[in-house]
C-alpha positions in Angstrom: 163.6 314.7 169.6 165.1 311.7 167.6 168.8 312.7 168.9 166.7 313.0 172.3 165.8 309.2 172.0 169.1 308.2 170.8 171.5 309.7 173.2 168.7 308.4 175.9 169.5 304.8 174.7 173.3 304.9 173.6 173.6 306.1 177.5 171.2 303.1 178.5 173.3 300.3 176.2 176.6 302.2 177.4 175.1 301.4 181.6 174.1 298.0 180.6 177.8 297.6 179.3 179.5 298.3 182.6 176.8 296.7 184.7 177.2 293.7 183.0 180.3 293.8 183.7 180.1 295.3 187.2 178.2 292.4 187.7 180.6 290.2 187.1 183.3 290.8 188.5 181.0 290.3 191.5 180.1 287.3 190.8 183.6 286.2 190.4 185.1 287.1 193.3 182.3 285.9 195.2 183.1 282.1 193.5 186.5 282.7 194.0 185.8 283.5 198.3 183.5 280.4 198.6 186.3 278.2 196.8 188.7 279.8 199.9 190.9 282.2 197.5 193.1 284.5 199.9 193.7 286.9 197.4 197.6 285.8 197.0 197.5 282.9 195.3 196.0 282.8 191.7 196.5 279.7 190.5 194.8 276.3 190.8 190.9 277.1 191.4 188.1 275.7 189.8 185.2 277.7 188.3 182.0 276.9 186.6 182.6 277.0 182.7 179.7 279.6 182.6 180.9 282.1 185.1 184.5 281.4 183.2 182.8 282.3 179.6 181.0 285.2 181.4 184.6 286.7 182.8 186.5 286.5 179.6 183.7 288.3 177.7 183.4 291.1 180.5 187.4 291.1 180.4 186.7 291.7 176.8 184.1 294.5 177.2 186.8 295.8 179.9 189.6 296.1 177.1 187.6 297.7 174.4 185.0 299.8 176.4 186.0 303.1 175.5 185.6 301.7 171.3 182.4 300.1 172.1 181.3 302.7 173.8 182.1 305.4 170.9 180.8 302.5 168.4 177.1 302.8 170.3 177.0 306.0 170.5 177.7 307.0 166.6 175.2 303.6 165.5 172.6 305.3 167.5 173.1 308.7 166.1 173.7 307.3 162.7 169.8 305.6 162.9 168.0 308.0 164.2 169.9 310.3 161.5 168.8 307.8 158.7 165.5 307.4 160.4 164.7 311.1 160.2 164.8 311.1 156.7 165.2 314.9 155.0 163.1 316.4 157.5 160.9 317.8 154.6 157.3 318.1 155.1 154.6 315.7 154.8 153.6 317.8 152.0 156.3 317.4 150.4 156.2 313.6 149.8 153.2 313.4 148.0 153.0 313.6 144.5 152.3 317.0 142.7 148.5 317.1 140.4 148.5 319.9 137.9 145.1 320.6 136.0 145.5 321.4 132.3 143.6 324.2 131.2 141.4 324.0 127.9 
């Protein structure tokens, strides 16, 4: 069930990845077609410096998806791993009483 829960949210942090960056690329070429970009020319337009923070850091996430995504994936695995502990019973983590005989 842990492995369950930790695929479930690699795959969600692994979505949010590429919406985010989805989302911006949108949001980019939308600035760039109210600023009247004809798709030829790339040089010489203005952007927000938000929206230009925002595109090098999805540019980023672009480059090294296929890493990041591999590095989620094995974090997630590797906690629920270290969360799960031995898998003993709950027996089995409390302390042993022996009676002595007289």
């Amino acid at each position: 069930m842990k492995f369950l829960i930790a695929a479930s949210v690699a795959g969600f942090l692994i979505l949010a990845l590429f919406g985010f960056i989805w989302k911006t690329e949108s949001e980019f070429r939308q600035a760039a077609l109210d600023r009247g970009w004809d798709g030829e020319q790339d040089f010489g337009m203005e952007l927000p410096g938000d929206l230009l923070q925002r595109v090098s850091i999805a540019n980023l996430l672009r480059l090294y998806s296929i890493p990041i995504s591999v590095l989620l994936v094995g974090l997630c695995f590797g906690i629920a791993y270290q969360l799960g502990g031995s898998g003993g019973d709950a027996k089995s983590d409390q302390p042993v009483v022996t009676e002595e005989k007289k």
